[in-house]
RODRENLUM-39068 format. One record per residue (C-alpha): residue in three letters; residue number from 1; x, y, z. Coordinates in nm, 3 decimals. Example, Ala and Ser with C-alpha at 12.3 -4.5 7.8 and 13.67 -1.06 7.14 Angstrom:
> ALA_1_1.230_-0.450_0.780
> SER_2_1.367_-0.106_0.714
END
This chain:
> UNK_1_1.752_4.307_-8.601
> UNK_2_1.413_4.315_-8.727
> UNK_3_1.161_4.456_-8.465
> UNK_4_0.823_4.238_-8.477
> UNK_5_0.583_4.333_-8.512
> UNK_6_0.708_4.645_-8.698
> UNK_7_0.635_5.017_-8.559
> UNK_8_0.335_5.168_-8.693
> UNK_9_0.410_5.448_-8.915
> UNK_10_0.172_5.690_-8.747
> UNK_11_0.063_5.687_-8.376
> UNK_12_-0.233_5.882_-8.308
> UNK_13_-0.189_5.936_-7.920
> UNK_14_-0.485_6.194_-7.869
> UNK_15_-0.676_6.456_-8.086
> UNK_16_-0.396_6.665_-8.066
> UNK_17_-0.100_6.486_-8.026
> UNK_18_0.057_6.278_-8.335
> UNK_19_0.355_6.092_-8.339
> UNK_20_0.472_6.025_-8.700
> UNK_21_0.805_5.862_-8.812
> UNK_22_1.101_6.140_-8.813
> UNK_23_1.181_6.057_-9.158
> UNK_24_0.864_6.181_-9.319
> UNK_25_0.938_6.481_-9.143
> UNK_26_1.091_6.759_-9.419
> UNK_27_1.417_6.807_-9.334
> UNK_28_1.376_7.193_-9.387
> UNK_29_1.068_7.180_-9.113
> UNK_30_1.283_6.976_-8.900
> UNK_31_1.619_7.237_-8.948
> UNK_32_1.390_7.522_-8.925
> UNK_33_1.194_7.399_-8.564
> UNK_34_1.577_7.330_-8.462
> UNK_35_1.739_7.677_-8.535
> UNK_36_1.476_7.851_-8.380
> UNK_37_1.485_7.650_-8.064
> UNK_38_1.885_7.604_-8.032
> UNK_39_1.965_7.794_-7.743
> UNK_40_1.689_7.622_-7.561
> UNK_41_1.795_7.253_-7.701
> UNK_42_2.178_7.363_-7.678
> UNK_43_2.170_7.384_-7.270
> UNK_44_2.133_6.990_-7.255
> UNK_45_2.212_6.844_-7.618
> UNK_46_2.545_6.853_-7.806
> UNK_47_2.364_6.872_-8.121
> UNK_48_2.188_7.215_-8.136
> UNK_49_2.494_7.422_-8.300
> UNK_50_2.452_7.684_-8.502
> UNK_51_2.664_7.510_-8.793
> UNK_52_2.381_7.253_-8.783
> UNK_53_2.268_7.281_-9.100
> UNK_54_1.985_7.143_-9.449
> UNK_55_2.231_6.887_-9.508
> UNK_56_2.285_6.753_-9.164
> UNK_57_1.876_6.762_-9.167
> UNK_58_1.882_6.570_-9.484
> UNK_59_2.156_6.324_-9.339
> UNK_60_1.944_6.230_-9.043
> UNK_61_1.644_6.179_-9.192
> UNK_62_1.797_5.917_-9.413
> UNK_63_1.973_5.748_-9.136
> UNK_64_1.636_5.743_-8.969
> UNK_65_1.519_5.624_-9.279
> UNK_66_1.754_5.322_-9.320
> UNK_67_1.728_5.246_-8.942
> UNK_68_1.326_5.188_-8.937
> UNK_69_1.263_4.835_-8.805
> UNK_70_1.580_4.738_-8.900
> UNK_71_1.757_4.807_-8.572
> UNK_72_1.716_4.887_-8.185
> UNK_73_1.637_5.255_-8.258
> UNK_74_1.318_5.404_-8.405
> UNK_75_1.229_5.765_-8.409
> UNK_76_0.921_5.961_-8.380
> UNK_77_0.834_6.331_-8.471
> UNK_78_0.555_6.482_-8.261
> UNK_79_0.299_6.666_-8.433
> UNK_80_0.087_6.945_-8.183
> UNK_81_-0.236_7.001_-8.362
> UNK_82_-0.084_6.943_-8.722
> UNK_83_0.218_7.135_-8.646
> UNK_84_0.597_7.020_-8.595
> UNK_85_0.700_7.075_-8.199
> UNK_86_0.951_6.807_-8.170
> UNK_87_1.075_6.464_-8.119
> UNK_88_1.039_6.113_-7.913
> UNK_89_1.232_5.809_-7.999
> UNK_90_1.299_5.422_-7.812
> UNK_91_1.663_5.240_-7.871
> UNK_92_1.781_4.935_-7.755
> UNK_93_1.507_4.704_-7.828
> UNK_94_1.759_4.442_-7.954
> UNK_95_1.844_4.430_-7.603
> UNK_96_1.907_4.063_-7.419
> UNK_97_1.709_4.158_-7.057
> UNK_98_1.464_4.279_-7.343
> UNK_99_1.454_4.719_-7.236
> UNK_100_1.450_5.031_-7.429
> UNK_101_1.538_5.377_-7.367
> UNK_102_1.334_5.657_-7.468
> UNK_103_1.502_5.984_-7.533
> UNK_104_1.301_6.320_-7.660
> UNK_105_1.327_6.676_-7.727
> UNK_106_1.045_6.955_-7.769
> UNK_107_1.040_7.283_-7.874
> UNK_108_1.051_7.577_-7.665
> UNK_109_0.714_7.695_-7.724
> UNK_110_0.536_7.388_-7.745
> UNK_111_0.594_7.328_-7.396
> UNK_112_0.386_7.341_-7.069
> UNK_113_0.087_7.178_-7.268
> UNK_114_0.144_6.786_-7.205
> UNK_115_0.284_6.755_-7.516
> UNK_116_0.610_6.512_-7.431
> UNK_117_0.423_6.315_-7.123
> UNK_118_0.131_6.196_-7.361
> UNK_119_0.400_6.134_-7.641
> UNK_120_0.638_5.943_-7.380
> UNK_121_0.304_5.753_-7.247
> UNK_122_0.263_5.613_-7.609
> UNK_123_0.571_5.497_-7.619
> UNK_124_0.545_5.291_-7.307
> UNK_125_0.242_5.146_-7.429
> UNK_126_0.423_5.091_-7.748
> UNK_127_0.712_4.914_-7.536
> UNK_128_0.492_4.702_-7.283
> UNK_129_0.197_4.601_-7.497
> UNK_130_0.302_4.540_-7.860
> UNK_131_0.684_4.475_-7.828
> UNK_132_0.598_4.288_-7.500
> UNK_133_0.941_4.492_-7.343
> UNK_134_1.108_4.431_-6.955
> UNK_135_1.160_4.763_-6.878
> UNK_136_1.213_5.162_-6.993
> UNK_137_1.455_5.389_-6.927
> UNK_138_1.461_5.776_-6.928
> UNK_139_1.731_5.970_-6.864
> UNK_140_1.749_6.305_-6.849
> UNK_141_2.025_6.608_-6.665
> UNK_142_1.969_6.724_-6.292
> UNK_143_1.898_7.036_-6.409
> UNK_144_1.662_6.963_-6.651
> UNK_145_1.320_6.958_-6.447
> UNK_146_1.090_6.958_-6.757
> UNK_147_1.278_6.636_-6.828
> UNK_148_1.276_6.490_-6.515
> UNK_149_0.937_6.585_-6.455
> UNK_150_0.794_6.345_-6.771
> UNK_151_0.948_6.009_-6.581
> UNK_152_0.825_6.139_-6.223
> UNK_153_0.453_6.197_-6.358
> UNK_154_0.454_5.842_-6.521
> UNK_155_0.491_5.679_-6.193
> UNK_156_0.878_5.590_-6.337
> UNK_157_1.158_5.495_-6.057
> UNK_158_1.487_5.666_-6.005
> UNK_159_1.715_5.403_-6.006
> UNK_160_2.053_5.632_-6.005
> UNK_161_2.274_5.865_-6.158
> UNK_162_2.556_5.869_-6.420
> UNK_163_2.800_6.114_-6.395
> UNK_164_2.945_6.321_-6.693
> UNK_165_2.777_6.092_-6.912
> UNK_166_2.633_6.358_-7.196
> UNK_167_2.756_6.726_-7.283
> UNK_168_2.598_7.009_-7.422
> UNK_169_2.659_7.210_-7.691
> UNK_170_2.917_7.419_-7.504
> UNK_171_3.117_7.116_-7.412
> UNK_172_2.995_7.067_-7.077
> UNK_173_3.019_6.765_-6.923
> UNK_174_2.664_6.669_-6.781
> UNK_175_2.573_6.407_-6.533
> UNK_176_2.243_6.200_-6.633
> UNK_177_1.991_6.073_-6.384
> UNK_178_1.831_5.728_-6.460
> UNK_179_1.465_5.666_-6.435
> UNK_180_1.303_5.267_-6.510
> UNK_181_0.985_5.160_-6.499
> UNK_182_0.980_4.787_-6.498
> UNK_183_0.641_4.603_-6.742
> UNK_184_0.512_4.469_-6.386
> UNK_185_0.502_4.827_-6.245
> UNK_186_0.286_4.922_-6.534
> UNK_187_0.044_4.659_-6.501
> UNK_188_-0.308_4.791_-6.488
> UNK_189_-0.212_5.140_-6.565
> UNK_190_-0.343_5.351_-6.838
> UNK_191_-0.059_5.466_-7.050
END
């Protein structure tokens, strides 16, 4: 499905925050950030191993590639003052009641600066204003508070919880709470 209009390549959110597409991130950056992060991405993604590797960089980026505008998944890298910190995505625009999710990840070091919120905010905008979406979705672990705490500080709902739903890298079965905030809850907010 072909999203229309089609996602801008580059989305300036602020003067320091950039979102760019993930793809025209180097896959060496992108393994690099990873690697040095993957005890801190391992404790809620199944995806930070240590075999993750340049080639499994190089694999997603394509994907990513082939994926742009041509399905219900696009992917952003976030840029903190010109430098790598991590990533924000939506999926599920081909959906019928017409909703997204947004997932994201950030780097260890990055955080505590407002990084992800302002990145999640411009997707919201993204999803409410130009792609004239329903609703978004956020999901994130109990545990994870810097997660959670994106969703509660955009005025988001929690709407429930889904148990062992996601695992981490060691396996670990992970239950995922659900945040939504419906396109007439936004109304007349600044995102």
């Amino acid at each position: 499905m072909s999203i229309e209009p089609p996602l801008p390549d580059v989305v300036e959110v602020d003067s320091e925050v950039t979102l760019r597409r993930s793809f025209d991130t180097p896959p060496e950056v992108m393994h690099s950030l990873i690697h040095r992060n993957l005890e801190h991405l391992g404790r809620f993604l199944p995806w930070a191993l240590p075999t993750y590797d340049i080639e499994g960089a190089k694999a997603f980026a394509q994907m990513k590639r082939e994926a742009w505008n041509e399905s219900g998944e696009q992917g952003f890298s976030i840029y903190f003052k010109d430098e790598f910190v991590g990533a924000v995505g939506m999926r599920g625009f081909d959906s019928p009641v017409r909703a997204a999710t947004i997932g994201y990840w950030l780097s260890e070091h990055a955080q505590g600066n407002g990084v992800m919120t302002r990145s999640v905010s411009a997707l919201v905008r993204l999803a409410f204003v130009t792609y004239g979406l329903n609703q978004v979705i956020i999901k994130a672990a109990p545990t994870n508070t810097r997660s959670r705490a994106i969703p509660e500080r955009l005025g988001f709902t929690e709407t429930g919880l889904e148990r062992q739903m996601s695992k981490n890298v060691h396996g670990e079965l992970l239950d995922l709470v659900i945040y939504s905030l419906l396109r007439s809850e936004a109304a007349g907010r600044v995102f």
